[in-house]
C-alpha positions in Angstrom: 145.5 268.6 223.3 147.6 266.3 221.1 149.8 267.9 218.6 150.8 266.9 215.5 153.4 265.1 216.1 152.1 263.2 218.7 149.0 262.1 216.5 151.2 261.2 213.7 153.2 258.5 216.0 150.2 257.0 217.1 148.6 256.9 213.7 151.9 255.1 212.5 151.6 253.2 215.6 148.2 251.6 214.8 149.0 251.1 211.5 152.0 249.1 211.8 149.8 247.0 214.0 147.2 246.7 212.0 149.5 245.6 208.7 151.3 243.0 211.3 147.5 241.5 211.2 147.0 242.0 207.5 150.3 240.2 206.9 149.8 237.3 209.2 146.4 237.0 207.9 147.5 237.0 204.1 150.5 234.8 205.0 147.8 232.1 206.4 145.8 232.7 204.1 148.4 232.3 201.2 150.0 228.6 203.2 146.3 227.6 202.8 145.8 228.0 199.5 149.5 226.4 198.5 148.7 223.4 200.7 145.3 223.0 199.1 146.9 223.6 195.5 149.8 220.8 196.4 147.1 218.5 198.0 145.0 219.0 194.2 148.6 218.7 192.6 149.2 215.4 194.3 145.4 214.1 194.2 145.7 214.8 190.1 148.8 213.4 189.6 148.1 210.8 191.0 144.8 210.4 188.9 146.7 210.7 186.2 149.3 208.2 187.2 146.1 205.7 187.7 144.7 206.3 184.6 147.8 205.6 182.7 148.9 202.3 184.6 144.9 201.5 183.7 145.2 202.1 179.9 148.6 200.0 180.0 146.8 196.5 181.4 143.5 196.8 178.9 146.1 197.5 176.9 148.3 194.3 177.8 144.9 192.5 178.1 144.3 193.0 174.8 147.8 192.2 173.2 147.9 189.0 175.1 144.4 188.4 173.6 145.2 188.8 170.3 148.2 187.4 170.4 146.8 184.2 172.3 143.7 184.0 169.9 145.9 184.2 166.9 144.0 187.8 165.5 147.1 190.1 165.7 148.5 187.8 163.6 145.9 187.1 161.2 145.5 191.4 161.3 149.6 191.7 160.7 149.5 188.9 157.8 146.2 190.3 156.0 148.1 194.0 156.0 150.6 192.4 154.7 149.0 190.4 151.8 146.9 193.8 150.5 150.1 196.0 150.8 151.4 193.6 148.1 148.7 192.7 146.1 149.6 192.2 142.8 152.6 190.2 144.0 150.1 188.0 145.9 147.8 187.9 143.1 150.5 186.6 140.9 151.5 184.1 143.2 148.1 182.8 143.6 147.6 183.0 139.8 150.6 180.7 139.1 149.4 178.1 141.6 146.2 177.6 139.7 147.9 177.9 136.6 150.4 175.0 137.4 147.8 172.6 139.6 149.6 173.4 142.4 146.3 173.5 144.2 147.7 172.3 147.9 150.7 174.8 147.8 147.6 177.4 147.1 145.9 176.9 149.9 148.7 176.8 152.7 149.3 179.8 151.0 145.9 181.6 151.6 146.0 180.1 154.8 149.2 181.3 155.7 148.4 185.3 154.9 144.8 183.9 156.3 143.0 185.1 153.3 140.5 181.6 153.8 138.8 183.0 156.4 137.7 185.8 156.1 134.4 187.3 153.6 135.5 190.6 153.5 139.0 192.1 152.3 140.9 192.2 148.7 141.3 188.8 148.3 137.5 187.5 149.2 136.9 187.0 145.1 139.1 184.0 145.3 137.3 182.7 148.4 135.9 179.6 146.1 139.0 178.8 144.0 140.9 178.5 148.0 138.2 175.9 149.3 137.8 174.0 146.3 141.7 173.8 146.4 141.7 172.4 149.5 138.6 169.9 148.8 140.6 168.4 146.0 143.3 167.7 147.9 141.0 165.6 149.9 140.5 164.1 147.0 144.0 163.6 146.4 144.8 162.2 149.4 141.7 159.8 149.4 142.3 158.5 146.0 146.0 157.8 147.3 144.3 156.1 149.9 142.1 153.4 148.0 145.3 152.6 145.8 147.3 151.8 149.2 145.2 150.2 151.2 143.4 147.7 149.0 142.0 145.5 151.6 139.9 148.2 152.7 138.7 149.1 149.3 135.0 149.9 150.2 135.9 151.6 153.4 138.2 154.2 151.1 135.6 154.1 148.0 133.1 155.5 150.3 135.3 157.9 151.8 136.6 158.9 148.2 133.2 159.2 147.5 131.9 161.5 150.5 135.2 163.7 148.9 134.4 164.0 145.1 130.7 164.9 146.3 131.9 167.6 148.4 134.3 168.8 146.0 131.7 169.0 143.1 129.4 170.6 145.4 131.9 173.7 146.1 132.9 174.0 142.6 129.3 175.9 141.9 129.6 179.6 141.8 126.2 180.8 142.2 126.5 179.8 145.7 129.8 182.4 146.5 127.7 185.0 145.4 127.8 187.3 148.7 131.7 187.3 147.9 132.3 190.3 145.8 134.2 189.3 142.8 134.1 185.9 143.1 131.0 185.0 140.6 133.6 185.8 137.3 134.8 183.9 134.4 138.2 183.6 135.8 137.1 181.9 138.5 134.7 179.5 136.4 137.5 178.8 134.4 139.7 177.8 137.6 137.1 175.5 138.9 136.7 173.9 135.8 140.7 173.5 135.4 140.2 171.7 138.9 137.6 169.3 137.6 139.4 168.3 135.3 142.2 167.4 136.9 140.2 165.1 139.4 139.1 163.3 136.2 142.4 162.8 134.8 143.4 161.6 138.9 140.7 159.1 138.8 141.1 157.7 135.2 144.5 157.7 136.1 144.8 155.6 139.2 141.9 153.6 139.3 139.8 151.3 136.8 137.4 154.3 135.7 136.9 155.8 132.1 136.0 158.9 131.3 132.4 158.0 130.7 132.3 156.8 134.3 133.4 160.2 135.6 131.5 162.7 133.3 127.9 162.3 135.4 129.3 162.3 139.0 129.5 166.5 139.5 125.6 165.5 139.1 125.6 162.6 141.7 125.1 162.1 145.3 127.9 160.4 147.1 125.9 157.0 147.2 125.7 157.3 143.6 129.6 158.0 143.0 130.3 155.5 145.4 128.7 152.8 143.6 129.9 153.0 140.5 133.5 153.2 142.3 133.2 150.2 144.2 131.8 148.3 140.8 134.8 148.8 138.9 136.7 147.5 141.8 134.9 144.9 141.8 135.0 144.2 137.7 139.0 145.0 137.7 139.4 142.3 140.2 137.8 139.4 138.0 
């Protein structure tokens, strides 16, 4: 029969053997899970590194976009235009008030406030285009006084210009433009009219009582009371 001794040599016997399997096992078992965890480590960082490299060339898509379609611009400019506002609005306001009505609309068009219906500055909407119709009408009355062997060629074309500038001088149709049906602005368009009748009586053979009617008239109708006085100054 086994003493003590003996059975406590053997029981430390079989448990050293028996941890030697418990630690191999848990050392296995622990490389396992740190290669799986690294392998997930790499898989996500990699993800991650995807994801980001993804977001920068929508992102570069969508810079060169805007910058090759002009909008960034037009975004920056606009910013810029309602951060100053009153210093705009002042600006604009001396243009009208001096006739400077081509320096006005390079400079909506440069802070790209004609083309837009929406934003601060969509109340002058009207007073931008009819500024840039009567310089049309500028440039076509210059036209007929430099090239007078092409007098009915220019008188028509002066014609199509004053028709078109009468037409957007009427308010009521600016209406979906908040701000922009107001007496200020009636008072601007009016200042622009006339100014086209004091350029027409002043460099061609019209009177005042020729000019009067034409917001009313069509540009056949304009056009032929043009081309008469032409006609009559030449006799």
């Amino acid at each position: 029969m086994k003493n003590d001794e003996e059975l406590s040599r053997e029981f430390q016997k079989e448990h050293g053997k028996a941890m030697g399997k418990y630690d191999r096992a848990y050392q296995s078992t622990k490389k396992e899970v740190l290669d799986k965890t690294h392998h997930f480590a790499r898989i996500s960082r990699k993800g991650m590194l995807l994801g980001i490299i993804g977001f920068l060339i929508i992102l570069y898509i969508f810079v060169a976009s805007a910058l090759s379609g002009g909008s960034l611009e037009k975004i920056i400019r606009r910013h810029q235009a309602s951060k100053n506002y009153d210093a705009v609005r002042s600006q604009i306001q001396t243009y009208l008030e001096n006739g400077q009505y081509s320096e006005l609309f390079e400079y909506g068009e440069y802070y790209h406030l004609t083309d837009t219906e929406k934003g601060d500055f969509q109340a002058y909407y009207p007073v931008f285009w009819c500024a840039n119709s009567y310089e049309y009408v500028e440039q076509a009355v210059q036209m007929l006084t430099d090239y007078g062997d092409y007098k009915e060629d220019s008188a028509l074309y002066l014609s199509e210009k004053l028709a078109d500038f009468y037409q957007r001088t009427y308010l009521d149709q600016y209406k979906k433009y908040e701000g922009a049906i107001s007496d200020q602005n009636r008072e601007s368009l009016q200042q622009m009219r006339d100014r086209v009748s004091d350029l027409l009586v002043e460099k061609l053979p019209l009177t005042r009582e020729d000019v009067e009617p034409f917001p009313e008239m069509t540009s056949a109708q304009i056009n032929q009371i043009i081309i008469g006085r032409l006609l009559q100054n030449e006799d």
